[in-house]
C-alpha positions as CSV (number, residue, x, y, z in Angstrom):
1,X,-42.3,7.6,67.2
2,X,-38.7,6.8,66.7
3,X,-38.6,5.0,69.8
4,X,-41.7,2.5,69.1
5,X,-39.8,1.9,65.9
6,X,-37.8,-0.6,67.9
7,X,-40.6,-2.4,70.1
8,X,-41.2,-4.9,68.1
9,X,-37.4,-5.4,66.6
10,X,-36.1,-5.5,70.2
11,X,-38.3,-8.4,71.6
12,X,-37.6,-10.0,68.6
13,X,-33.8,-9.5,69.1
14,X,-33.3,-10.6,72.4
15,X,-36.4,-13.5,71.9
16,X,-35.2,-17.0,72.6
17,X,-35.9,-19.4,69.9
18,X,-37.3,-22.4,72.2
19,X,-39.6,-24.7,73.3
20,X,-48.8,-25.8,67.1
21,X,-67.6,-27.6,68.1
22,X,-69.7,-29.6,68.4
23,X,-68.1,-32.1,66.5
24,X,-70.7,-33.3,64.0
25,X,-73.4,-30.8,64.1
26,X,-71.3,-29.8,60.7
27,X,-72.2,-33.0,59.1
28,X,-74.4,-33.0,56.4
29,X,-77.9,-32.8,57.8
30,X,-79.5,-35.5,55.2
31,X,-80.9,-38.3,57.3
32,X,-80.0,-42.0,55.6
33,X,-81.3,-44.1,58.9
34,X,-84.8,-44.6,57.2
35,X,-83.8,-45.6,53.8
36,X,-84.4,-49.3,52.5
37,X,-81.9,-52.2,52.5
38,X,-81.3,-52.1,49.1
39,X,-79.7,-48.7,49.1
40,X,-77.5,-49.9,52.6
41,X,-76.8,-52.9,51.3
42,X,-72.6,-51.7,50.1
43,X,-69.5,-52.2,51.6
44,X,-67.0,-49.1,52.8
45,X,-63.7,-49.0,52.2
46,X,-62.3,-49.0,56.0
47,X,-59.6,-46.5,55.8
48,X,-61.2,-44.3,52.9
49,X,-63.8,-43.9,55.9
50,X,-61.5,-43.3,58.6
51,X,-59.3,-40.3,56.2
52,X,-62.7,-38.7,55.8
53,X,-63.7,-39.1,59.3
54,X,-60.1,-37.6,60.5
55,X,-60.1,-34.9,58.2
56,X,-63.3,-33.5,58.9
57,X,-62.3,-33.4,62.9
58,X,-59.3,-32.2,62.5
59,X,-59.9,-28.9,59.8
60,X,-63.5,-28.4,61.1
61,X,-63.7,-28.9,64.2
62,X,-59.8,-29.1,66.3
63,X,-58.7,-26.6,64.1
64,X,-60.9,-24.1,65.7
65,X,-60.4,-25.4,69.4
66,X,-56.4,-25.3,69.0
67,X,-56.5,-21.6,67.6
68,X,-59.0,-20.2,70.5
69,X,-56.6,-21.8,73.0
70,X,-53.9,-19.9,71.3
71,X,-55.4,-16.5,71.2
72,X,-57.4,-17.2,75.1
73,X,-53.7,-18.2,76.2
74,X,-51.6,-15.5,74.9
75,X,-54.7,-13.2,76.3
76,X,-53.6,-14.7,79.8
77,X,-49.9,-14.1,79.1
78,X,-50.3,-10.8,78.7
79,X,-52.5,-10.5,82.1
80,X,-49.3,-12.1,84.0
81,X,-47.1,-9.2,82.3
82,X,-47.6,-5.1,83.8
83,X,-45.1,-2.3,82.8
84,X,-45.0,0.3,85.2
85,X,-43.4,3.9,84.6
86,X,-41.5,4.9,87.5
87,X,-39.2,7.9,88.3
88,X,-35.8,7.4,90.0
89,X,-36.3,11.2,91.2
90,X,-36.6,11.1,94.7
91,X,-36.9,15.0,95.1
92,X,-40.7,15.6,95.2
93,X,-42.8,18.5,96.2
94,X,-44.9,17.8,99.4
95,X,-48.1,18.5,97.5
96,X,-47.3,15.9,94.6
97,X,-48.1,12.4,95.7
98,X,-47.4,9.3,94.3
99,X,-49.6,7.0,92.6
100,X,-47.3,4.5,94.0
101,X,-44.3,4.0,96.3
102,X,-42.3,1.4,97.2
103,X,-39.7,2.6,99.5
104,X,-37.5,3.4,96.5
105,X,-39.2,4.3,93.2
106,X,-41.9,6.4,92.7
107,X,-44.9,5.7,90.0
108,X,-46.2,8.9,89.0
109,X,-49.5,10.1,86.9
110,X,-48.8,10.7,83.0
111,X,-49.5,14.8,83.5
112,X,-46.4,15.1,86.6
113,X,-44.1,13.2,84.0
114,X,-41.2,14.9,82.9
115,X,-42.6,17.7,79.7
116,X,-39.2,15.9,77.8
117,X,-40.3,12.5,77.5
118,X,-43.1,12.3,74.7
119,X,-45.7,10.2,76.4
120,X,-47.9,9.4,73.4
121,X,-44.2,7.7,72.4
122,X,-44.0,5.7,75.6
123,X,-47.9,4.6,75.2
124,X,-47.6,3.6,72.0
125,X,-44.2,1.7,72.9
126,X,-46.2,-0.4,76.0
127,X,-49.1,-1.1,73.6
128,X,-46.3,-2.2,71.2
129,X,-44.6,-4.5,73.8
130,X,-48.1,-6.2,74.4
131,X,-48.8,-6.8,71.0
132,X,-44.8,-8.6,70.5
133,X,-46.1,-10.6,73.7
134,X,-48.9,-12.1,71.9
135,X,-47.5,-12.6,69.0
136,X,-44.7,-14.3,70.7
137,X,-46.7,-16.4,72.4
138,X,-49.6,-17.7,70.2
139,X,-46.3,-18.6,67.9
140,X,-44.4,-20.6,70.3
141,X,-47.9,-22.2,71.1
142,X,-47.6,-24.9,68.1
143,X,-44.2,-26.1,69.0
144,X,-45.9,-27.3,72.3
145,X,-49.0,-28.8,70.4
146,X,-46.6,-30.8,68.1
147,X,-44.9,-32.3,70.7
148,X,-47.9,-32.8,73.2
149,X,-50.5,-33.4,70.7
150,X,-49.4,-36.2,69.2
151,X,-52.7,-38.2,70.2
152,X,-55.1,-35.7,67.9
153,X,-52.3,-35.4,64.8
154,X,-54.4,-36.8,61.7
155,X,-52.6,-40.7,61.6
156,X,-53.4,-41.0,65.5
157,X,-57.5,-40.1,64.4
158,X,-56.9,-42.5,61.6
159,X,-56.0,-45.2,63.5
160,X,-58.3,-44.8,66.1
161,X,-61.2,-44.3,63.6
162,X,-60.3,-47.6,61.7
163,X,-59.8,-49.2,65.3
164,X,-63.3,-48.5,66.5
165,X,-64.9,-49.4,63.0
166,X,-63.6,-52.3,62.6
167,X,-64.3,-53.6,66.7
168,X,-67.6,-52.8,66.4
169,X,-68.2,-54.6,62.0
170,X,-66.5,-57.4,60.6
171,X,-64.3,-56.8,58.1
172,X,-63.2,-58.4,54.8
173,X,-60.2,-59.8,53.6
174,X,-60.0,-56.4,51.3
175,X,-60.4,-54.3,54.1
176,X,-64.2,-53.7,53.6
177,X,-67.6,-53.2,56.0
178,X,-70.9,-53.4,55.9
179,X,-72.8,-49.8,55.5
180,X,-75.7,-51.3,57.4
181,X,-73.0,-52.1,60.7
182,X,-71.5,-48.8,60.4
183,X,-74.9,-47.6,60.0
184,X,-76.1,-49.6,63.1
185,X,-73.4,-48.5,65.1
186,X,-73.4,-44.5,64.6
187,X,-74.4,-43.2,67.5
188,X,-71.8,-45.3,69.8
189,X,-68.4,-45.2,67.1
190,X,-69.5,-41.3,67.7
191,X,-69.5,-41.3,71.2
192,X,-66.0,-43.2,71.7
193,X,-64.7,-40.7,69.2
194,X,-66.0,-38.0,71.8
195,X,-64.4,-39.6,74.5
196,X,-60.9,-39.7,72.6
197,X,-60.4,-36.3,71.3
198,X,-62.2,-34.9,74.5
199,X,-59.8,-36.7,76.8
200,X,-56.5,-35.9,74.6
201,X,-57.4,-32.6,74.2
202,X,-57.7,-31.9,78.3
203,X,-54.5,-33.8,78.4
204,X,-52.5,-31.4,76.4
205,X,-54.3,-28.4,78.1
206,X,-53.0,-29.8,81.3
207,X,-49.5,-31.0,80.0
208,X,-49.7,-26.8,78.5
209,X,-50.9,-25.7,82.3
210,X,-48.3,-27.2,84.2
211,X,-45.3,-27.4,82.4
212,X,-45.3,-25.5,79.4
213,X,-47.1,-22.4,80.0
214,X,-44.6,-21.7,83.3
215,X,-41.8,-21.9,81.7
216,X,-42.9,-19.7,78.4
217,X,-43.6,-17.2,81.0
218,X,-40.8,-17.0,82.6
219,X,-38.6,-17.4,79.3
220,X,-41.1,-14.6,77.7
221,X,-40.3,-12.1,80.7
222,X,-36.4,-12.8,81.1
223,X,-36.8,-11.7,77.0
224,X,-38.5,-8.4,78.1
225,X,-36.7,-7.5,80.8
226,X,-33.6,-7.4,78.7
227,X,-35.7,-5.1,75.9
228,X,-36.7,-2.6,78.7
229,X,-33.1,-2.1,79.9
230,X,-32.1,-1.4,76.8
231,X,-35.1,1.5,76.9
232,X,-34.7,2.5,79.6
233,X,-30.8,2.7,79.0
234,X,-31.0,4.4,75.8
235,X,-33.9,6.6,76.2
236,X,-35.1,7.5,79.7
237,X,-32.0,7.7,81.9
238,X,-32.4,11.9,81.0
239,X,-35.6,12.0,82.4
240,X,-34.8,9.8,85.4
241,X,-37.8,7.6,84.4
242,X,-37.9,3.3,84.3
243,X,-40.0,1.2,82.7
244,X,-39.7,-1.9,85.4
245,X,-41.5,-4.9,84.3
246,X,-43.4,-6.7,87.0
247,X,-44.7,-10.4,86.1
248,X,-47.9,-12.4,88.1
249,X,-45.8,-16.0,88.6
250,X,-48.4,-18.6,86.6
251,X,-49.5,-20.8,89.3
252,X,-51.3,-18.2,91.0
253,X,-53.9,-18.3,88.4
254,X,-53.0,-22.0,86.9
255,X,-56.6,-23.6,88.5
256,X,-58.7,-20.9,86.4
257,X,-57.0,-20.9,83.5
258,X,-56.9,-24.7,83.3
259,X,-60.5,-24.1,83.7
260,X,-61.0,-22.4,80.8
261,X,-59.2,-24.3,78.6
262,X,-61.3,-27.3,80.0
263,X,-64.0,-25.6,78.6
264,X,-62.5,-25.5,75.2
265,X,-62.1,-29.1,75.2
266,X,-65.7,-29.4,76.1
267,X,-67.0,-28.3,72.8
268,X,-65.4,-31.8,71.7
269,X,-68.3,-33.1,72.3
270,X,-70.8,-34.8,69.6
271,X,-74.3,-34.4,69.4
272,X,-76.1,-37.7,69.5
273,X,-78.7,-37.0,67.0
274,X,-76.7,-36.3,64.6
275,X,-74.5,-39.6,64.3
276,X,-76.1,-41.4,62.1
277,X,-76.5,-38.6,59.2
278,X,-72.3,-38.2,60.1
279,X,-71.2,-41.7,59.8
280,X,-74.0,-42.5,56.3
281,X,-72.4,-39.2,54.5
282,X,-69.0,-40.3,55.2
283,X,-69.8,-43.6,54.6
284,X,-71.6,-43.2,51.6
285,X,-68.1,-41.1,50.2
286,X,-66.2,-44.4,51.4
287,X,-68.4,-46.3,49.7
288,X,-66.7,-49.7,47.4
């Protein structure tokens, strides 16, 4: 055990500090398209409307999106990363063969392993390691939304709210519309929203895909490299063992996993029938 003691305190040592739906099926389900005029006729506060509207996206509904990229990313990080045990031992009987060989270094099954080494140790180290990797990854992950995401931070939705709301109604010299406009104009102030987060979101996941996600890889790998030396210097030169690190480059998988993460920015998308309950409750809320 002494030597999984240190997994986690390695990578952390040697890390680099570098480089964080359905939209309005949540709304309230109370349906204010039938009601008469004289319960519509009220004015809403613009950006009262377009803080509730923002909110509401961003803690319901892009909250959850971002943190299953996260997790579904540093899930394909740790695919791109293997840890093989290889001996350096070259002096093997003819009836033991290798699981693996190279020309130089031999991988061998746990039960031909050296009796010295305690293998439930060296499990518990790898599973250790894999664990660091994702939680090195999913928290270098914001740094790369804050500086991609900057489209889908709460003041860009803001602005974009009040933008569409105030295109589509007249507005006052006090910064007021109609309930009945807003009203009249659900479904379609929904489905340009849609289109906005839906299109910023795939363009961070791409921005992530081809730039980012690369070079975390290959910054997250020169880290571990430099933690299994020092294993493999301090514990495992006895027993003429290596743990060698060997590391699937990203772009071999980049199509699939932008893919994926297309499919995460799918659920983006609004359903129709609900617009007009989700612009009356948050209008009602913005109400004068």
């Amino acid at each position: 055990m002494f030597i999984v003691c240190f997994a986690i305190i390695a990578f952390a040592a040697f890390s680099v500090q570098a480089l964080p739906l359905s939209s309005t099926d949540k709304a309230p389900s109370t349906s204010y398209t039938a009601i008469d005029e004289e319960t519509t006729a009220f004015g809403v506060q613009v950006d009262r409307f377009a803080q509730l509207v923002s909110t509401h996206w961003q803690f319901d509904h892009l909250e959850s999106i971002i943190t299953n990229s996260y997790k579904h990313i540093a899930e394909q990080m740790q695919d791109h990363v293997q840890i093989r045990i290889h001996s350096t031992n070259t002096n093997i009987d003819d009836d033991e063969e290798p699981v693996h060989y190279d020309g130089q270094q031999q991988q061998y099954p746990i039960q031909m392993l050296p009796p010295s080494l305690d293998m439930m140790d060296l499990e518990l180290l790898k599973a250790q390691i894999f664990n660091a990797i994702q939680s090195h990854t999913e928290g270098k992950l914001p740094n790369a939304w804050d500086s991609l995401g900057d489209k889908l931070s709460r003041p860009s939705l803001e602005a974009y709210i009040q933008h569409l709301v105030v295109r589509h109604c007249d507005k006052d010299e006090s910064d007021h519309v109609s309930f009945m406009c807003l009203n009249d104009y659900a479904g379609q102030l929904m489905a340009e929203l849609d289109r906005y987060v839906t299109r910023h979101l795939a363009n961070v996941f791409d921005a992530m895909n081809n730039e980012y996600l690369p070079n975390l890889l290959e910054q997250t790998s020169d880290d571990l490299r430099r933690v299994l030396d020092y294993f493999n210097e301090a514990f495992l030169t006895r027993d003429e063992l290596r743990l060698e690190l060997n590391v699937v480059p990203w772009q071999q998988e980049q199509q699939e996993v932008r893919s994926q993460l297309f499919d995460l920015a799918a659920l983006a998308g609004n359903n129709a029938d609900h617009a007009p309950d989700f612009v009356a409750h948050y209008g009602r809320l913005a109400r004068i």
